[in-house]
Structure formats: structure tokens, C-alpha cells
C-alpha positions in Angstrom: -9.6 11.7 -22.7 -9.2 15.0 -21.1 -6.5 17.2 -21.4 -5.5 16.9 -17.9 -5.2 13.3 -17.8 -3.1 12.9 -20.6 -0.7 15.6 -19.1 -0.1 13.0 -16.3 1.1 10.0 -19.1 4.5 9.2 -19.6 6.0 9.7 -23.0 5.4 5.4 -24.0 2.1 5.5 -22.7 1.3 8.4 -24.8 3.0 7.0 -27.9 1.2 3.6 -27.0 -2.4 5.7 -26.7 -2.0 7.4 -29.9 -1.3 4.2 -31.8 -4.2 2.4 -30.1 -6.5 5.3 -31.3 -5.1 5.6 -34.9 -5.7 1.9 -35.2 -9.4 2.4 -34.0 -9.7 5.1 -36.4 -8.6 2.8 -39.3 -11.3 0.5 -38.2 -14.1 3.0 -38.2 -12.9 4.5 -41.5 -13.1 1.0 -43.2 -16.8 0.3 -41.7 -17.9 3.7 -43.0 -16.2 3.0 -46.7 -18.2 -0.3 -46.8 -21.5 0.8 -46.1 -21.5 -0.6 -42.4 -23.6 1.9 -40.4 -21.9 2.7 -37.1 -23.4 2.7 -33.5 -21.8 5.4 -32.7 -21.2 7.9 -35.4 -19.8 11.0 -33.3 -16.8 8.1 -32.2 -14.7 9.1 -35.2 -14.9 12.9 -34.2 -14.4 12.0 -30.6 -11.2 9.7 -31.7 -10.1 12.5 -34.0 -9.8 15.5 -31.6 -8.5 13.3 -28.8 -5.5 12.7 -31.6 -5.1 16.3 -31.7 -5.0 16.7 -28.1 -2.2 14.4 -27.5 -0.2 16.1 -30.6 -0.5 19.3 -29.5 0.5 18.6 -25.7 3.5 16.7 -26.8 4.5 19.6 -28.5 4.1 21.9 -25.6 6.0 19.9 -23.6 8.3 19.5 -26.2 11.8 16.5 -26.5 10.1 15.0 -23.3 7.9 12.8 -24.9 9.8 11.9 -27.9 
């Protein structure tokens, strides 16, 4: 997601975004420790910096979202 959408979330969707994507995370991590070859191997990166997006707009917009 782009910066500029997630801007437009309210604090529970964001909260509910991030969880959804840390428990997508999790499941990629757990194919890649057993040896499962991905279709898309970039996803984790993708997944990763969209993480850090959200974390670091919530903290520019600081107590709104928490």
C-alpha cells in the first residue's frame, strides 16, 4: 500500500492492517524455514517495508492512532 492510502485509514483499520500483514509475514517466514520455495520471493520485502510505512506514519501523526 502507498503511503497516501494508508494516511486516509482510521486508527482500527490501521492496527487491524498491520496485524493482518505480521500474520502473513509469519506465514512466509515458516515456508522459507522449511524449505518451501515461494511464488513470490520479493512478497516478504514488499510485506516488510509496508510494516514500516504504517509505523512510521503513526508516529508522525502521533496519539491519533493509538
Amino acid at each position: 500500500m502507498k503511503a497516501k492510502e494508508l494516511r486516509k485509514l482510521s486508527g482500527k483499520d490501521i492496527d487491524k492492517k498491520i496485524e493482518e500483514l505480521k500474520l502473513e509475514m509469519i506465514k512466509l517466514n515458516a515456508q522459507v524455514a522449511t524449505g518451501t520455495q515461494l511464488k513470490n520471493p520479493g512478497q516478504i520485502r514488499t510485506i516488510r517495508r509496508t510494516i514500516a510505512r504504517i509505523n512510521t506514519i503513526k508516529q508522525e501523526e502521533g496519539p491519533k492512532h493509538e
